[in-house]
Legacy VTK file of the C-alpha trace (Angstrom):
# vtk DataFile Version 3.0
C-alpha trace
ASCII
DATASET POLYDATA
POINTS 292 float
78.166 42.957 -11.995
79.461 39.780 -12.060
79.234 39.258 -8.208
75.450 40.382 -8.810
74.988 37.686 -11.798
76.111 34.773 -9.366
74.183 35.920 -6.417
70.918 35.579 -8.537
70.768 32.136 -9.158
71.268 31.406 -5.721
68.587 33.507 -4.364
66.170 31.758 -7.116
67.134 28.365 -5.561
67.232 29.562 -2.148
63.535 30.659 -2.780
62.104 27.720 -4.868
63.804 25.687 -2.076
61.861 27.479 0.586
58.020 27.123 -0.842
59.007 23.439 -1.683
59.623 23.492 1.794
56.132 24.671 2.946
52.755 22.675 2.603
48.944 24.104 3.628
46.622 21.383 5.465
43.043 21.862 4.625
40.784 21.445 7.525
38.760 18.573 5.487
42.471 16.346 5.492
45.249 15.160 7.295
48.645 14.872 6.250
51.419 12.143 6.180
55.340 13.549 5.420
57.314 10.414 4.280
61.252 9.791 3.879
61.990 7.971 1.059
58.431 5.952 1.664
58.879 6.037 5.541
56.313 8.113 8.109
58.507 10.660 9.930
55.500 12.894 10.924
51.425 13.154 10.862
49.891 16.838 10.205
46.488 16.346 11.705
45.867 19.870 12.621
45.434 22.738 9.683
47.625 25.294 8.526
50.785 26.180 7.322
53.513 22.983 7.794
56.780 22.004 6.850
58.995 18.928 5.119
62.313 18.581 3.985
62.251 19.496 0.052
63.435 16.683 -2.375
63.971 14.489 0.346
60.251 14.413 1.704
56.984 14.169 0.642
53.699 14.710 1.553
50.686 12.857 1.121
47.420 13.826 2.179
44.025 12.120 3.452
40.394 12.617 3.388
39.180 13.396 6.954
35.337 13.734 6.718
33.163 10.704 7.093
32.800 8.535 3.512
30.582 6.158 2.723
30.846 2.793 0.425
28.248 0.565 -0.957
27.904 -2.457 -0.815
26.811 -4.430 -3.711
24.416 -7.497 -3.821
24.565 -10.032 -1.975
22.588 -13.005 -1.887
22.293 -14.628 2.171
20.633 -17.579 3.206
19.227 -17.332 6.799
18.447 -19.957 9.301
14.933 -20.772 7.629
16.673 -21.304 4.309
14.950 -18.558 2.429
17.247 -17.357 0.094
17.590 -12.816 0.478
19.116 -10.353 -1.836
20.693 -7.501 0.851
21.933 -4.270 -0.413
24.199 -2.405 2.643
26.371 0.897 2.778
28.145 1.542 5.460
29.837 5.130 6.781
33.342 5.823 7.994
36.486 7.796 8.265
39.729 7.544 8.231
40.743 7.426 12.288
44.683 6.672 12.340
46.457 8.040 9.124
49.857 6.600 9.826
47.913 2.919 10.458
45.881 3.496 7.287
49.039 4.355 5.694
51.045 1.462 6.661
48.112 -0.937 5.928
47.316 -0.107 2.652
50.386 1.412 1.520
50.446 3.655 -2.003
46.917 2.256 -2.659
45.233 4.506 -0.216
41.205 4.774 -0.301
40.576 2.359 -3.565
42.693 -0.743 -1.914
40.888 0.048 2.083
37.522 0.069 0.112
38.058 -3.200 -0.878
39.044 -4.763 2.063
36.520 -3.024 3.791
34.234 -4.024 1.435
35.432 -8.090 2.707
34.785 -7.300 6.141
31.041 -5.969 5.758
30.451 -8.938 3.451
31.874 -11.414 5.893
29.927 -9.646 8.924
26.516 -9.565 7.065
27.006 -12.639 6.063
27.395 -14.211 9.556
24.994 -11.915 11.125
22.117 -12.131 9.000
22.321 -16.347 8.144
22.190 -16.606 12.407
18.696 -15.126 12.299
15.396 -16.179 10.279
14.423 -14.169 7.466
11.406 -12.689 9.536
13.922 -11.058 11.877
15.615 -9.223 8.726
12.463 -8.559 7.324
10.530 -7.486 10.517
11.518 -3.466 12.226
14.122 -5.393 14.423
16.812 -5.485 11.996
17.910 -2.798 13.291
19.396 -4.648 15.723
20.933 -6.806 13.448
22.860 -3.686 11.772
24.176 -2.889 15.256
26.089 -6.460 15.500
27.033 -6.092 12.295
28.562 -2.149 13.283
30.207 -3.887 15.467
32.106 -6.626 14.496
33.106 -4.600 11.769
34.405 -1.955 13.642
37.103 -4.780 15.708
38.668 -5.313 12.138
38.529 -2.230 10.408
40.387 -0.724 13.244
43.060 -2.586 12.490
43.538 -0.725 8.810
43.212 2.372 10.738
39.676 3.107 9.763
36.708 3.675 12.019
33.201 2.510 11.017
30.333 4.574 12.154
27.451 3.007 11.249
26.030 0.243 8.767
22.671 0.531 6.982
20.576 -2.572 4.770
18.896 -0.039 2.259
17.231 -3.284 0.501
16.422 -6.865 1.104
14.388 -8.685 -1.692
13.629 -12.191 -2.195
15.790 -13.620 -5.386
14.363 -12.772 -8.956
13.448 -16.365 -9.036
12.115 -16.857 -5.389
10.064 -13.133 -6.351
8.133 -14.713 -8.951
6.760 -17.692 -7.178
6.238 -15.637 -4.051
4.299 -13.347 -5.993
2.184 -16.108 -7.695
1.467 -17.798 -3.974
0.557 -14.173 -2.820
-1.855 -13.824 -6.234
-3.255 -17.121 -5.730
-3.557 -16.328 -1.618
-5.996 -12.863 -2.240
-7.959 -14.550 -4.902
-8.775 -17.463 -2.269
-9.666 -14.780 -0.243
-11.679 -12.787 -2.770
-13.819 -16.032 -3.705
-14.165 -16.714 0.024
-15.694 -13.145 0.153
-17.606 -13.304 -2.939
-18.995 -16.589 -1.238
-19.919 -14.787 1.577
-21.570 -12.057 0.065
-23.733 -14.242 -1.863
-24.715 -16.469 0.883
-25.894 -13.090 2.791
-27.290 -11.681 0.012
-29.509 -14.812 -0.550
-30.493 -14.697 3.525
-31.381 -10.708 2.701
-33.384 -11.599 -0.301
-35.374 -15.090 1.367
-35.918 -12.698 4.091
-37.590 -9.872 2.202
-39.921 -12.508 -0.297
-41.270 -13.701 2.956
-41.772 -10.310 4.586
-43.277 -9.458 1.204
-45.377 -12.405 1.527
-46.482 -11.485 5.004
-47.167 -8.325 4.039
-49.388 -8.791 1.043
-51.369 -11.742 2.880
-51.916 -9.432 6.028
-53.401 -6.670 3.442
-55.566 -9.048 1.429
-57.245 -10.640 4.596
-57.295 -7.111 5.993
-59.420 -5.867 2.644
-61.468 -9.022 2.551
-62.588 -7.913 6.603
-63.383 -4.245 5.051
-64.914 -5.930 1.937
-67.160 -8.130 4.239
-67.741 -5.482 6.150
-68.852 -2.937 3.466
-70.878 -5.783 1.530
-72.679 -6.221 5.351
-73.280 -3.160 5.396
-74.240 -2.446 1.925
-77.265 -5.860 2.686
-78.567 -3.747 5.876
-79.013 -0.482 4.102
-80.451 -2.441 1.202
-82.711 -4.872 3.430
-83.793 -1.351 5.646
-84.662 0.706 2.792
-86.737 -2.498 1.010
-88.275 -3.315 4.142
-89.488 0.704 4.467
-91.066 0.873 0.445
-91.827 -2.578 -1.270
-93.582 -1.382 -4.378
-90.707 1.194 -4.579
-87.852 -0.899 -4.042
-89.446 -3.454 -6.846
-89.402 -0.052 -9.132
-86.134 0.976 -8.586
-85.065 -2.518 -9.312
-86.538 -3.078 -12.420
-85.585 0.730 -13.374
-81.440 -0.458 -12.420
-82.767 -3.654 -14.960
-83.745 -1.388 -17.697
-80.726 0.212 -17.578
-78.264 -2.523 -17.840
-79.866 -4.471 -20.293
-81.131 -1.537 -22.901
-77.334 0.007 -23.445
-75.792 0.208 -26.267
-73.332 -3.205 -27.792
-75.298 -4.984 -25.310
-76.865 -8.296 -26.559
-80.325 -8.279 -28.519
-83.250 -9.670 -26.059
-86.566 -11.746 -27.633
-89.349 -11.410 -24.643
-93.102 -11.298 -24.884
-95.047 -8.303 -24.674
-96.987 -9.704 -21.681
-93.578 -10.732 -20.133
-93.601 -9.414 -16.175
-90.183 -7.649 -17.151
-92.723 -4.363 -19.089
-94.497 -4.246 -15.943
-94.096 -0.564 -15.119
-93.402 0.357 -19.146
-96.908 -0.570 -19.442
-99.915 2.367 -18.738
-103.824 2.527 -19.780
-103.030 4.900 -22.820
-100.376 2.610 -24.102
-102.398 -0.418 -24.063
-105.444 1.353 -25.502
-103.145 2.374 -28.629
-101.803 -1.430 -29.297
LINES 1 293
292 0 1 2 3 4 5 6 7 8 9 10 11 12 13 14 15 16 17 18 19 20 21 22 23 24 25 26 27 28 29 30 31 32 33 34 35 36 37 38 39 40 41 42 43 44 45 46 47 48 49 50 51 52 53 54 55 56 57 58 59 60 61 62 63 64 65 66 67 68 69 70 71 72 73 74 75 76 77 78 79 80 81 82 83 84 85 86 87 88 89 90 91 92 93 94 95 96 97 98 99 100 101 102 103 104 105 106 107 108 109 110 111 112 113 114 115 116 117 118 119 120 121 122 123 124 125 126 127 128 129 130 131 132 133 134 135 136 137 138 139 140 141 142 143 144 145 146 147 148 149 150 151 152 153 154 155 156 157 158 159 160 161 162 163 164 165 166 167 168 169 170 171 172 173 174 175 176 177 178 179 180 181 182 183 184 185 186 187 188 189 190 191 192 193 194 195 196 197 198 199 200 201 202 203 204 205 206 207 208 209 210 211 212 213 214 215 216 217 218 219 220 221 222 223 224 225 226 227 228 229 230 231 232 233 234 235 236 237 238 239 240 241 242 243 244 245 246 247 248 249 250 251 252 253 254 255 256 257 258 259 260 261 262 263 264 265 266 267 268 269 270 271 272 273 274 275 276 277 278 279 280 281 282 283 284 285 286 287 288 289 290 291
């Protein structure tokens, strides 16, 4: 019994001693086992591993690809027009026991930052040897490649490798904005009074053009209808001068019969003639003047 009561204990420790013992590295990580802050041994590959307990520990590391952003920063290319660039950049973690010995216990917060210096310094250098119209233009991607790059040289040396870099935004200053804006305002209404101008000036040409077509037009008809009024008046003096040439004494009546007409309407204006007058001619007969 007490044999049994010792033995115990031991096999507690013996066991607690032996999972302290084993570690599990996930496929997304890789492993560092230190002694007493030293690297003794990298676990890059997953699965079931083993350290030293109490004496060593393990610390892991992120092995997929990361990415950081870049804040703001304000450049000022060859042309000395000031540009707000916004950049993120992608990359993993390539040599654990580098990374390890360059950043120390800081791990991914302290290589951030001094990643973070490098991409600055690189974008910097990159971008102010070009004119802003090469940053602006679809060539910058160029430019992102130099800056891949040159990054990659010192990043390596914190055991990182850089896989690509990206400018997500490049703006003009808040300042520099505004009076770009008004230049580009004051720019398309130039242009819009320039076309307004225009339009005017060809609208006037349409509308001179069209009075004097109109012009042509209504002179062409009235000498046209004076012809066919000339014509029809001829005309009218041949039938008139045929049929009075046929019937004298009948042409006379039908003349003074149109005269009758015209002058005895009613609202027309009161006439004083003598009875003998030559206009009663043919309203004179024997039994009428027998009567008077």
């Amino acid at each position: 019994m007490r044999k049994t009561t010792f033995l115990l204990p031991v096999i507690v420790l013996a066991v607690v001693a032996m999972l302290s013992a084993l570690f599990i590295v996930d496929e997304r990580e890789k492993a560092l086992v230190l002694q007493f802050g030293r690297v003794v041994s990298v676990k890059e590959d997953p699965g079931l591993a083993f350290k030293i307990p109490l004496i060593q520990e393990v610390v892991t590391y992120d092995d997929r690809i990361l990415s950081r952003e870049v804040g703001p920063l304000e450049i000022t290319p060859l042309d000395d027009r000031r540009l707000v660039v916004d950049a993120f950049a992608r990359y993993r973690i390539a040599d654990v026991r580098q990374f390890r010995q360059a950043v120390g216990a800081g791990g991914i917060a302290v290589a951030e930052n001094r990643l973070d210096s490098i991409l600055r310094a690189e974008i910097r250098e990159v971008l102010g040897s070009v004119s802003s119209n090469d940053i602006l233009s679809s060539d910058r991607a160029v430019l992102m490649l130099r800056i891949r790059n040159s990054a990659i040289t010192q990043a390596r040396g914190l055991g990182l490798e850089v896989i690509d870099v990206r400018l997500k935004r490049t703006d003009l200053p808040q300042a520099n904005l505004e009076a770009t804006f008004a230049r580009m305002r004051a720019e398309r209404e130039r242009e819009a009074a320039d076309e307004i101008a225009r339009g005017k000036e060809a609208a006037q040409r349409v509308r001179a053009q069209a009075d004097r077509t109109q012009v042509e037009l209504v002179s062409e008809a009235e000498r046209e209808a004076e012809i066919i009024r000339g014509q029809a008046d001829a005309r009218r003096n041949a039938i008139f001068a045929e049929a009075y040439g046929k019937d004298i004494e009948f042409f006379e009546f039908y003349r003074t019969l149109s005269a009758y007409r015209s002058s005895m309407l009613e609202g027309n204006s009161s006439m004083v003639l003598s009875p003998d007058s030559e206009f009663f001619n043919y309203l004179k007969s024997s039994t009428g003047a027998a009567a008077n």
